[in-house]
N, C-alpha and C positions, 0 to 999 in steps of 0.2 A: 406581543412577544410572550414567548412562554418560560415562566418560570424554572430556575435550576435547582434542582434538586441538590442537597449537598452528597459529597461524595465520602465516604471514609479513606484516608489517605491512604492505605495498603490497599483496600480495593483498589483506586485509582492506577496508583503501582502497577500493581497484578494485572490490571489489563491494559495498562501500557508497554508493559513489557511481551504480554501476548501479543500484539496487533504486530510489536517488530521483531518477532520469534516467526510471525504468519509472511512477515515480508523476506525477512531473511530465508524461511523456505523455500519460497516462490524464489525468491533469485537463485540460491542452489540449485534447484528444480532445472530453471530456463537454463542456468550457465550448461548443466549437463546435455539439457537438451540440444543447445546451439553446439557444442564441444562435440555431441553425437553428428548432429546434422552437418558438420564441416568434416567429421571423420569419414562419412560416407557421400559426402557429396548430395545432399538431399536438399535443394533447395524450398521447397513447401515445409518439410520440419523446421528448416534453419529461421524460416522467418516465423514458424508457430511460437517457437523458444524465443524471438527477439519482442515479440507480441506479449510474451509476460509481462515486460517491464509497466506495462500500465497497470495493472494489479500491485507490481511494488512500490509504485507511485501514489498509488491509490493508497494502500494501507499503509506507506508511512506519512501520507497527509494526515490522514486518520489520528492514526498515533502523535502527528506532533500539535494535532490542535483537540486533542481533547483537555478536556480540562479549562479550557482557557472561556471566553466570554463569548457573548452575541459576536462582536463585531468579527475577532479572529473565524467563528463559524460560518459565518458570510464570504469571509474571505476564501477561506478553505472551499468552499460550494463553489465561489465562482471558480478557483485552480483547476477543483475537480471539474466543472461544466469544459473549462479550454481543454484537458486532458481527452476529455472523451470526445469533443467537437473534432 
């Protein structure tokens, strides 16, 4: 295993609240896109925008297991492995 570095607790902060500022984007982003794609009937966009959601997924696993141990980061890896599977 590999050793954890310690974190400064305001760092730590700062980029957890980045990683769900990144995900809240990305779902603004999709919601517009899918709200686009349903305004014009575009069904290839509609499903481009519902295709975000694994990116908001992805980066709020992110965010909710940093910080935390081995085992949590394990767990997280396999969510993320089913996500993409």
């Amino acid at each position: 295993m590999t050793e954890q570095l310690p974190v400064e607790a305001t760092t730590a902060r700062a980029y957890t609240l980045t990683i769900w500022g990144i995900a809240l984007g990305i779902l603004v982003f999709a919601s517009g896109v899918v709200a686009w794609a349903l305004a014009v009937g575009n069904a290839q966009l509609f499903k481009d925008g519902v295709d975000w959601v694994y990116d908001v997924a992805l980066y709020g696993i992110a965010a909710i297991v940093f910080g935390r141990d081995a085992r949590a980061e394990r767990l997280a890896a396999m969510a993320i492995g089913a996500v993409m599977a």
